[in-house]
C-alpha positions in Angstrom: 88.0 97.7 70.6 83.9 97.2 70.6 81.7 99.0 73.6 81.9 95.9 75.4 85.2 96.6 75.8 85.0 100.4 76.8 82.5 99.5 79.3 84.9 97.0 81.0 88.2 99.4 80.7 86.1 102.6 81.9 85.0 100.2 85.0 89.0 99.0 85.5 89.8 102.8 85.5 87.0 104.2 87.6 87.8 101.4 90.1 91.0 101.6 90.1 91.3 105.5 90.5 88.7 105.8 93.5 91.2 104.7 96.2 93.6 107.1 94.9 92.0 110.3 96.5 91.6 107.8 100.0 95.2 106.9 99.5 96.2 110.8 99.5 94.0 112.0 102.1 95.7 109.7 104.6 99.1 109.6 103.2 98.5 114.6 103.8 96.8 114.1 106.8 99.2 111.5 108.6 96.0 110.0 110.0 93.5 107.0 109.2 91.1 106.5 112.0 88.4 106.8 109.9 88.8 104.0 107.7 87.5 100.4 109.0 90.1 97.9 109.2 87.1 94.9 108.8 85.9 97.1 105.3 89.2 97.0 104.1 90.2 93.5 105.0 86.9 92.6 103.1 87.8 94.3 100.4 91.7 93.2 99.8 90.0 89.3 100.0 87.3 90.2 97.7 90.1 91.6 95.2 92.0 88.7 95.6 89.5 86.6 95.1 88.7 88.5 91.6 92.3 88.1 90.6 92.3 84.9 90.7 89.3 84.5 88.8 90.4 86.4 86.5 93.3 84.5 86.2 91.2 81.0 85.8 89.1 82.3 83.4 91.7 83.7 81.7 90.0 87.3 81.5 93.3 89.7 81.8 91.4 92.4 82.0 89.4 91.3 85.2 93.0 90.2 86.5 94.0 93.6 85.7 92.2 95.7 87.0 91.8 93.3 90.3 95.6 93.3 90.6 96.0 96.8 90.8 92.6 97.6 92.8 94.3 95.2 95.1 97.6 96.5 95.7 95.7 99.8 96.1 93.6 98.7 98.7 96.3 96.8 100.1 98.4 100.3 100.4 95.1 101.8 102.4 94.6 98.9 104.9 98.8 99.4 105.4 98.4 103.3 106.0 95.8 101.9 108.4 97.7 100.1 110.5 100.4 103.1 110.6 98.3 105.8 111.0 95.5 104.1 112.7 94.3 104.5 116.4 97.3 103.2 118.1 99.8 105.8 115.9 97.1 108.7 117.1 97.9 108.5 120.4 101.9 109.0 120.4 100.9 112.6 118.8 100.9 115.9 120.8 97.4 116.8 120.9 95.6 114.2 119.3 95.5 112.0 122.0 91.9 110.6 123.7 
């Protein structure tokens, strides 16, 4: 494997593990009003969008690390919707 390549698998990783901490936060905390639905959305297209690129282009690794970035994201933006602000207000004292 040449440094092109490290450069490219250190991004995959360092991409991939940053919605891991995100992920656990909400997941302990049982809450995700602070993350934005529009951000999110934006960013499960966007890693779509890479995937299939990466597909066409036939650069696996892009595809990769887009696939799993996505299904991560796509975990966050579901936490979202069941521990966003509607799930916030059936709790005893967290209501507005």
């Amino acid at each position: 494997m040449n440094w092109v390549d490290l450069i490219g698998v250190a991004a995959g990783l360092a991409s991939m593990s940053s919605f891991l901490p995100q992920i656990a936060k909400i997941w302990r905390e049982k809450d995700a009003t602070g993350v934005s639905m529009r951000m999110f959305a934006l960013t499960v297209t966007a890693f779509i969008l890479w995937t299939i690129y990466g597909v066409l282009s036939s650069a696996w690794p892009v595809a990769g690390a887009n696939i799993v970035c996505l299904i991560l994201s796509a975990i966050i933006l579901a936490l979202r919707l069941k521990f966003g602000d509607g799930a916030q207000s059936s709790l005893p004292g967290r209501g507005k």
